[in-house]
N, CA, C and O atoms as a GROMACS GRO file, in nm:
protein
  368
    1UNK      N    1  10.740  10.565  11.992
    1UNK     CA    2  10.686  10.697  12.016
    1UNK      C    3  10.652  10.761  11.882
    1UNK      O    4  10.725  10.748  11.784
    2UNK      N    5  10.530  10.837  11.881
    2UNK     CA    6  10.512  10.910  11.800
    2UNK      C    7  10.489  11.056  11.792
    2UNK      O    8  10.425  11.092  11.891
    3UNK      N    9  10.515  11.148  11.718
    3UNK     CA   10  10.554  11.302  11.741
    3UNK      C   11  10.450  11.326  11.648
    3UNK      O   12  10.485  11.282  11.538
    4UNK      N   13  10.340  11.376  11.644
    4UNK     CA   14  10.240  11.495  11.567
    4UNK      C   15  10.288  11.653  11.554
    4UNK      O   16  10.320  11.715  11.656
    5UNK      N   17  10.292  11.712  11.433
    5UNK     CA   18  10.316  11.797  11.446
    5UNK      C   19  10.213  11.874  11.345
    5UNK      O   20  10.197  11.827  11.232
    6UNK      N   21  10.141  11.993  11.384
    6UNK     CA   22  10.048  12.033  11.342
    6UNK      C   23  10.118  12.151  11.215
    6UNK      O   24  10.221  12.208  11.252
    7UNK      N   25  10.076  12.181  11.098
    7UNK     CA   26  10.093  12.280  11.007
    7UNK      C   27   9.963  12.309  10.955
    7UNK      O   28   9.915  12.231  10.873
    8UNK      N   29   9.886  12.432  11.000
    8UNK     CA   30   9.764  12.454  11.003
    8UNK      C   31   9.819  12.538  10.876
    8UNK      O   32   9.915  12.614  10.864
    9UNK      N   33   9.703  12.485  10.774
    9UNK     CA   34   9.732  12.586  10.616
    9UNK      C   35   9.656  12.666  10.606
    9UNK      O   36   9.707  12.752  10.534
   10UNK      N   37   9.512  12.710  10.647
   10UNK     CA   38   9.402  12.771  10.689
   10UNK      C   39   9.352  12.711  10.737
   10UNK      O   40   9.397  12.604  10.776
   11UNK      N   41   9.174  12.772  10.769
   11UNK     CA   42   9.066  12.739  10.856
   11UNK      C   43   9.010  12.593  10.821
   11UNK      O   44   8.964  12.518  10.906
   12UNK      N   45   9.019  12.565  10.694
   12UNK     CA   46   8.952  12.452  10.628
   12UNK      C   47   9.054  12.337  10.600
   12UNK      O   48   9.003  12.234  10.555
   13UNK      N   49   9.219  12.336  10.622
   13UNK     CA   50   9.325  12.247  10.590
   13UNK      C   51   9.424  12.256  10.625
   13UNK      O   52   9.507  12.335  10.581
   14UNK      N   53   9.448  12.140  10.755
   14UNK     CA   54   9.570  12.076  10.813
   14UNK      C   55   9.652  11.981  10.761
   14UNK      O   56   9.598  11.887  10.702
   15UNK      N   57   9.804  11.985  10.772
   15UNK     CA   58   9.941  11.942  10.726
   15UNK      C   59   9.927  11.850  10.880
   15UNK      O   60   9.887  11.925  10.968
   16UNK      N   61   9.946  11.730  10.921
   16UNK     CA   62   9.999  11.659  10.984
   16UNK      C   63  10.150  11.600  10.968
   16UNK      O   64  10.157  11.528  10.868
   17UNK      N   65  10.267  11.612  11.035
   17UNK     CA   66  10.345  11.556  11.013
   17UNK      C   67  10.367  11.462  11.139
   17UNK      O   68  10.358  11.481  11.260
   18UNK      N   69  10.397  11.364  11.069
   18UNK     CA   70  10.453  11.246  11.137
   18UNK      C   71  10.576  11.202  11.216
   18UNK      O   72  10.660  11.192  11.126
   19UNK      N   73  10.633  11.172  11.322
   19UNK     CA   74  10.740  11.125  11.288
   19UNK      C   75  10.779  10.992  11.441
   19UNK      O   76  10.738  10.992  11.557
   20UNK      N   77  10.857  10.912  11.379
   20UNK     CA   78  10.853  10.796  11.476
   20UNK      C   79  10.782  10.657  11.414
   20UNK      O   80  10.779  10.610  11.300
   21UNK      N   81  10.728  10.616  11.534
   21UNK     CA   82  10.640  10.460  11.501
   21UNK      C   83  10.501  10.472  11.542
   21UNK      O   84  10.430  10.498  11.638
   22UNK      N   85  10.500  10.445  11.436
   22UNK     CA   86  10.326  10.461  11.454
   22UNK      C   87  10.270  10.266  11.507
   22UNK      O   88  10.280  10.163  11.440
   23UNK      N   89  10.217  10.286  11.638
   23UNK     CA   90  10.220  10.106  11.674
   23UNK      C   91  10.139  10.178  11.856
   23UNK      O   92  10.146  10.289  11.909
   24UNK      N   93  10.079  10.064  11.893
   24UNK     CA   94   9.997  10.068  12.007
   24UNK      C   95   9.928  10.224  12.043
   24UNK      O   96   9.872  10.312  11.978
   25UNK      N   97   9.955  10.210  12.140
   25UNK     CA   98   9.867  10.343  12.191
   25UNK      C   99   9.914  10.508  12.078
   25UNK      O  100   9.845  10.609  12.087
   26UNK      N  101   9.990  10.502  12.020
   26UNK     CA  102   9.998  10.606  11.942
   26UNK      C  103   9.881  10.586  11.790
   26UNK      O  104   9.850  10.683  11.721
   27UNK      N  105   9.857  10.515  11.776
   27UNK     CA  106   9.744  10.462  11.628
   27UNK      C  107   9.640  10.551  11.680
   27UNK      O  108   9.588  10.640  11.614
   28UNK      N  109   9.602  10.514  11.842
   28UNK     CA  110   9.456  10.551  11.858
   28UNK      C  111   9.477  10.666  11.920
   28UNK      O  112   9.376  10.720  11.966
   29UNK      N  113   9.615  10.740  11.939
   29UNK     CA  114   9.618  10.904  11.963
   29UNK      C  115   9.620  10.976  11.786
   29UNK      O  116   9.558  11.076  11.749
   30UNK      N  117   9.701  10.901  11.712
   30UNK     CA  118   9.654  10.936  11.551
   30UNK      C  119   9.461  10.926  11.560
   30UNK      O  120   9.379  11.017  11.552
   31UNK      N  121   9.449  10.834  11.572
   31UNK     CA  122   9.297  10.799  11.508
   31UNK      C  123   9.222  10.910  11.599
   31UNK      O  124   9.142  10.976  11.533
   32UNK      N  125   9.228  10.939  11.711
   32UNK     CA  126   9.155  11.051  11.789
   32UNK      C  127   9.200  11.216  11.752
   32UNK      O  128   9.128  11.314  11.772
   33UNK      N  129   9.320  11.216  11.702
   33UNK     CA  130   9.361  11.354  11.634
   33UNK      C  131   9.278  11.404  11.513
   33UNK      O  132   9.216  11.510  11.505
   34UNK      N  133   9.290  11.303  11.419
   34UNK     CA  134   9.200  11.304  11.298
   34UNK      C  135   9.083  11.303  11.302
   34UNK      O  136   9.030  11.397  11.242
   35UNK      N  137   8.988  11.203  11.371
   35UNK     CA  138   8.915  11.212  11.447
   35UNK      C  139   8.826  11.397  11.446
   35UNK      O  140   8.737  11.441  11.374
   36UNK      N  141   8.898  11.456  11.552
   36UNK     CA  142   8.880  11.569  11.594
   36UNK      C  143   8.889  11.663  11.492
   36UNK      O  144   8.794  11.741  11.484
   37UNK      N  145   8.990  11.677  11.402
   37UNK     CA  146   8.962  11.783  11.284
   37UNK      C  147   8.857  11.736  11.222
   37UNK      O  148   8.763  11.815  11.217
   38UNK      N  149   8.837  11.609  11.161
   38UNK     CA  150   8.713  11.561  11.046
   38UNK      C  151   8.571  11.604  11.084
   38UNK      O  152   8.475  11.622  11.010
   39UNK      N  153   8.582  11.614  11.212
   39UNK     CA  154   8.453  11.646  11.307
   39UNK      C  155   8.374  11.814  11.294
   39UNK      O  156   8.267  11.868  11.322
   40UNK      N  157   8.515  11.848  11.228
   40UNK     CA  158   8.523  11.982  11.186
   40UNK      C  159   8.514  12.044  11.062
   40UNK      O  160   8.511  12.160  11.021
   41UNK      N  161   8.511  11.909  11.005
   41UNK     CA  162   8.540  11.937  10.848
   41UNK      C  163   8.635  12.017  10.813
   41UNK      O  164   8.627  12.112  10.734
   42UNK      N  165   8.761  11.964  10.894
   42UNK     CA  166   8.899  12.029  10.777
   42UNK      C  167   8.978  11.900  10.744
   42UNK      O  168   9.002  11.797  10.806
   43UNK      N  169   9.006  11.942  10.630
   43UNK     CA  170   9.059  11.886  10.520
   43UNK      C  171   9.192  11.838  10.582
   43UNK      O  172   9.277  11.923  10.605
   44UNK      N  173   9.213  11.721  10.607
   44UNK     CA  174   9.324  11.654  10.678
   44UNK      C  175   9.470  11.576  10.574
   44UNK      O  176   9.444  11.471  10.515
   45UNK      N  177   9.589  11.626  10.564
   45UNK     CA  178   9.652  11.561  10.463
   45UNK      C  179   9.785  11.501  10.610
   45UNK      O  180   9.808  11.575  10.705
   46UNK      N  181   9.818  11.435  10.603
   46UNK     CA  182   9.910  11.342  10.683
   46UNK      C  183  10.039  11.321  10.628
   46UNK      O  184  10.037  11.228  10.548
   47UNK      N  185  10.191  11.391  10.646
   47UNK     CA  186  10.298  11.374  10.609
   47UNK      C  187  10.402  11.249  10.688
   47UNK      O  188  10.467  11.259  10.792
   48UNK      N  189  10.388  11.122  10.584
   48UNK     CA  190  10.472  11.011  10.670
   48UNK      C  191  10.612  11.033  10.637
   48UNK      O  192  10.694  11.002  10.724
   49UNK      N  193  10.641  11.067  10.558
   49UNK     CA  194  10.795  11.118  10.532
   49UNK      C  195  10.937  11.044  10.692
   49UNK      O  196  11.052  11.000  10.693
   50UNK      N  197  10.867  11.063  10.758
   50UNK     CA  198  10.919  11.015  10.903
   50UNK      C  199  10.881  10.957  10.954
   50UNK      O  200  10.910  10.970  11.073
   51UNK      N  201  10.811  10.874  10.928
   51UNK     CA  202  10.728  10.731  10.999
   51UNK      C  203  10.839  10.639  10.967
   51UNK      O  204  10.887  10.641  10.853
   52UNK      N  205  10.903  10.523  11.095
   52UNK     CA  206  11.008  10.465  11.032
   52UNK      C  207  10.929  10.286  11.058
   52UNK      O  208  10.958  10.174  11.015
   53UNK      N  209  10.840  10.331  11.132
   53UNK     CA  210  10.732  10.181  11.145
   53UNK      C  211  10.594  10.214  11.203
   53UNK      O  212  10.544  10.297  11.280
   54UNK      N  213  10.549  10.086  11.112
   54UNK     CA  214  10.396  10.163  11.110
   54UNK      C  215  10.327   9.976  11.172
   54UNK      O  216  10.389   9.887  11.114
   55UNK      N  217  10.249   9.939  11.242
   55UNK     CA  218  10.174   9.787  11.293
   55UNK      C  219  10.063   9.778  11.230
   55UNK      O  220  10.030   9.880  11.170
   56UNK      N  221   9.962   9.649  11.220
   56UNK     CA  222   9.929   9.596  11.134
   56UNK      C  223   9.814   9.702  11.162
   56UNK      O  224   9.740   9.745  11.074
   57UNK      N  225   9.808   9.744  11.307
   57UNK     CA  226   9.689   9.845  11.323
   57UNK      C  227   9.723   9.988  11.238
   57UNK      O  228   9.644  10.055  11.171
   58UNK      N  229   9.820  10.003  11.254
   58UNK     CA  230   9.840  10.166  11.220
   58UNK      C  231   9.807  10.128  11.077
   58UNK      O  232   9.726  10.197  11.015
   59UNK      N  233   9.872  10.010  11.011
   59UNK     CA  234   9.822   9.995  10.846
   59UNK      C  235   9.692  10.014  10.845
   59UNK      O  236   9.667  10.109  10.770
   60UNK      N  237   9.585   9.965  10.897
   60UNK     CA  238   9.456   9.964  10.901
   60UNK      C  239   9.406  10.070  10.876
   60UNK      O  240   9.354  10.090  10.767
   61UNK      N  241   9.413  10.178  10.992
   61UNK     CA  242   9.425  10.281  11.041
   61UNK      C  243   9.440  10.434  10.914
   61UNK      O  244   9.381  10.539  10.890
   62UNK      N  245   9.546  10.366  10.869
   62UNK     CA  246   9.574  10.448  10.745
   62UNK      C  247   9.497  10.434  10.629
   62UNK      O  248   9.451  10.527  10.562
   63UNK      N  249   9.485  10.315  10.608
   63UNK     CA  250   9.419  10.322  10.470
   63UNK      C  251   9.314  10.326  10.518
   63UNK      O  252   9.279  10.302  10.402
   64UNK      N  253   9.204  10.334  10.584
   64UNK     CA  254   9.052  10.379  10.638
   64UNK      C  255   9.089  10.526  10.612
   64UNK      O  256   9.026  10.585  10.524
   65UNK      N  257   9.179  10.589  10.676
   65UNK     CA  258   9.143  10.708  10.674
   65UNK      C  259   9.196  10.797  10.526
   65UNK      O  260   9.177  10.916  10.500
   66UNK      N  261   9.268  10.696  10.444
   66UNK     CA  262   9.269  10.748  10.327
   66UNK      C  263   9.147  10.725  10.212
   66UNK      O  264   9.102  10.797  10.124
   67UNK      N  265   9.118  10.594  10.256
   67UNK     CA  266   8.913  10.600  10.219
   67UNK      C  267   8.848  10.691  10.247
   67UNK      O  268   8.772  10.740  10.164
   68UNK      N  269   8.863  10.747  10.396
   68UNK     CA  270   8.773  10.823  10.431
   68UNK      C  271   8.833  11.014  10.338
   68UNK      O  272   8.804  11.130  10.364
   69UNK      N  273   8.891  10.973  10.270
   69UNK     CA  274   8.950  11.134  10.176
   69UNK      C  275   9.069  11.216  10.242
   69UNK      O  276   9.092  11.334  10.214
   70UNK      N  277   9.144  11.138  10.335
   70UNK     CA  278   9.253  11.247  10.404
   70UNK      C  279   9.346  11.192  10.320
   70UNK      O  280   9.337  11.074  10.286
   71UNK      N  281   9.450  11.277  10.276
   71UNK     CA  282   9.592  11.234  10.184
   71UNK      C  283   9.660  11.183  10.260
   71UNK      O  284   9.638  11.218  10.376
   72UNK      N  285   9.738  11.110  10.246
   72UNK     CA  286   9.850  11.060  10.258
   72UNK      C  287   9.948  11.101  10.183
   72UNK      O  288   9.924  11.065  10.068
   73UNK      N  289  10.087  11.182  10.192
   73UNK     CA  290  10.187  11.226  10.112
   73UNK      C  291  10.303  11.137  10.173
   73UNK      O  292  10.287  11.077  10.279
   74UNK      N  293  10.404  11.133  10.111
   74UNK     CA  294  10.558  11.110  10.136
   74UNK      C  295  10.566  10.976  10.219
   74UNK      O  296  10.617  10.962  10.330
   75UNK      N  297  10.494  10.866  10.128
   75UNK     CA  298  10.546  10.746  10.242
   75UNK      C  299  10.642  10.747  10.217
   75UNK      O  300  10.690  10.806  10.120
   76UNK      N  301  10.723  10.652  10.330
   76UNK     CA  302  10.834  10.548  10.352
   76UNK      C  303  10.806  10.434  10.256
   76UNK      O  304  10.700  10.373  10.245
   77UNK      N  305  10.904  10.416  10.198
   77UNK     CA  306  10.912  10.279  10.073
   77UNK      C  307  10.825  10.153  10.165
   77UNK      O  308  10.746  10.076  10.110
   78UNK      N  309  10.853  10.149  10.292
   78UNK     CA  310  10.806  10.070  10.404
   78UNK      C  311  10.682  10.057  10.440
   78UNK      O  312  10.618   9.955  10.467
   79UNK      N  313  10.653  10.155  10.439
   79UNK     CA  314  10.478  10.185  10.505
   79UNK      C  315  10.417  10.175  10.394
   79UNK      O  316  10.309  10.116  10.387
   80UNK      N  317  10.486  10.242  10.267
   80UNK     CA  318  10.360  10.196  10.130
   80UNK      C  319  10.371  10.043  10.135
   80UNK      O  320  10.266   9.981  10.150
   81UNK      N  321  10.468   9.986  10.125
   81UNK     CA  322  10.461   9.845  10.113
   81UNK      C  323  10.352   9.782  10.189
   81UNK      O  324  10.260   9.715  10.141
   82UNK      N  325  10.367   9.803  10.279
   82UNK     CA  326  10.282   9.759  10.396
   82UNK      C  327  10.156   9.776  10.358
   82UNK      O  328  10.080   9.679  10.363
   83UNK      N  329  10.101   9.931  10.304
   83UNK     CA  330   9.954   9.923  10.259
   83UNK      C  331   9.912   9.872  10.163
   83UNK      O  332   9.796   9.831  10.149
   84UNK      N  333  10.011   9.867  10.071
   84UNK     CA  334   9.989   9.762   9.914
   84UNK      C  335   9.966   9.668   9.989
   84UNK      O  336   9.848   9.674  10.023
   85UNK      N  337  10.036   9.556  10.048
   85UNK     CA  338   9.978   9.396  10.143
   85UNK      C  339   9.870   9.401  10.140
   85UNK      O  340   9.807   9.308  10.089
   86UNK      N  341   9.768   9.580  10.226
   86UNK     CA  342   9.611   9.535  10.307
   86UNK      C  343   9.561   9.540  10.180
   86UNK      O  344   9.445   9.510  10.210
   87UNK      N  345   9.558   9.555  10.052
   87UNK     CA  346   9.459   9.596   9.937
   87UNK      C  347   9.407   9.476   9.879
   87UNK      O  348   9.497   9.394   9.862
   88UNK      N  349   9.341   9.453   9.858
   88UNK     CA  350   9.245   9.290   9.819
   88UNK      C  351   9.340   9.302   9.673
   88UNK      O  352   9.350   9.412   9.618
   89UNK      N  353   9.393   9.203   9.627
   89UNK     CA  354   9.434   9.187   9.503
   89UNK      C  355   9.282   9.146   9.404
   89UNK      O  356   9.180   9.094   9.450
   90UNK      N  357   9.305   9.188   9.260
   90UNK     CA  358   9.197   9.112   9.205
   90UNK      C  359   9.183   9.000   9.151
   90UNK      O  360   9.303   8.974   9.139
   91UNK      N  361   9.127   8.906   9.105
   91UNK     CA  362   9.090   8.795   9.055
   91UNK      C  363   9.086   8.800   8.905
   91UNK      O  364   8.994   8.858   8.847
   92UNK      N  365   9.191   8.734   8.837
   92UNK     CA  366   9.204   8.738   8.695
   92UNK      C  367   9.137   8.623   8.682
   92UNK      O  368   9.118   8.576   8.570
   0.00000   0.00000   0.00000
């Protein structure tokens, strides 16, 4: 299960906090939340601080949408790990 919890900072920038597992049908209630503000153009920052598992989707998931300019604050030693894995290493 996953718990969203909204901290609206003004008109232009939302605090998402996290908490639970981020895995099956909760990724694509994340991905449709975000979704819906970006649509709006507010400034989306995402607190994992309480994410205690995140699936190979929710990894996905995350780092797209930290491409796409939403922050990510306070991983779990766990979930960063996890996104370091998806990052193409480079070629020395």
């Amino acid at each position: 299960m996953l718990k969203i919890s909204e901290d609206r900072q003004d008109q232009q920038a939302i605090l998402l906090r996290l908490e639970g597992r981020i895995i099956g049908p909760w990724v694509d209630e994340l991905r449709d939340v975000c979704e819906s503000f970006a649509r709006n153009g507010v400034k989306i920052t995402l607190d994992l601080e309480e994410v205690v598992f995140a699936d190979d989707n929710a990894v996905a998931l995350l780092t797209g949408l930290q491409s796409r300019g939403i922050t990510l604050i306070r991983l779990t030693p766990f979930v960063e790990e996890q996104m370091k894995a998806t990052v193409p290493k480079p070629i020395c």
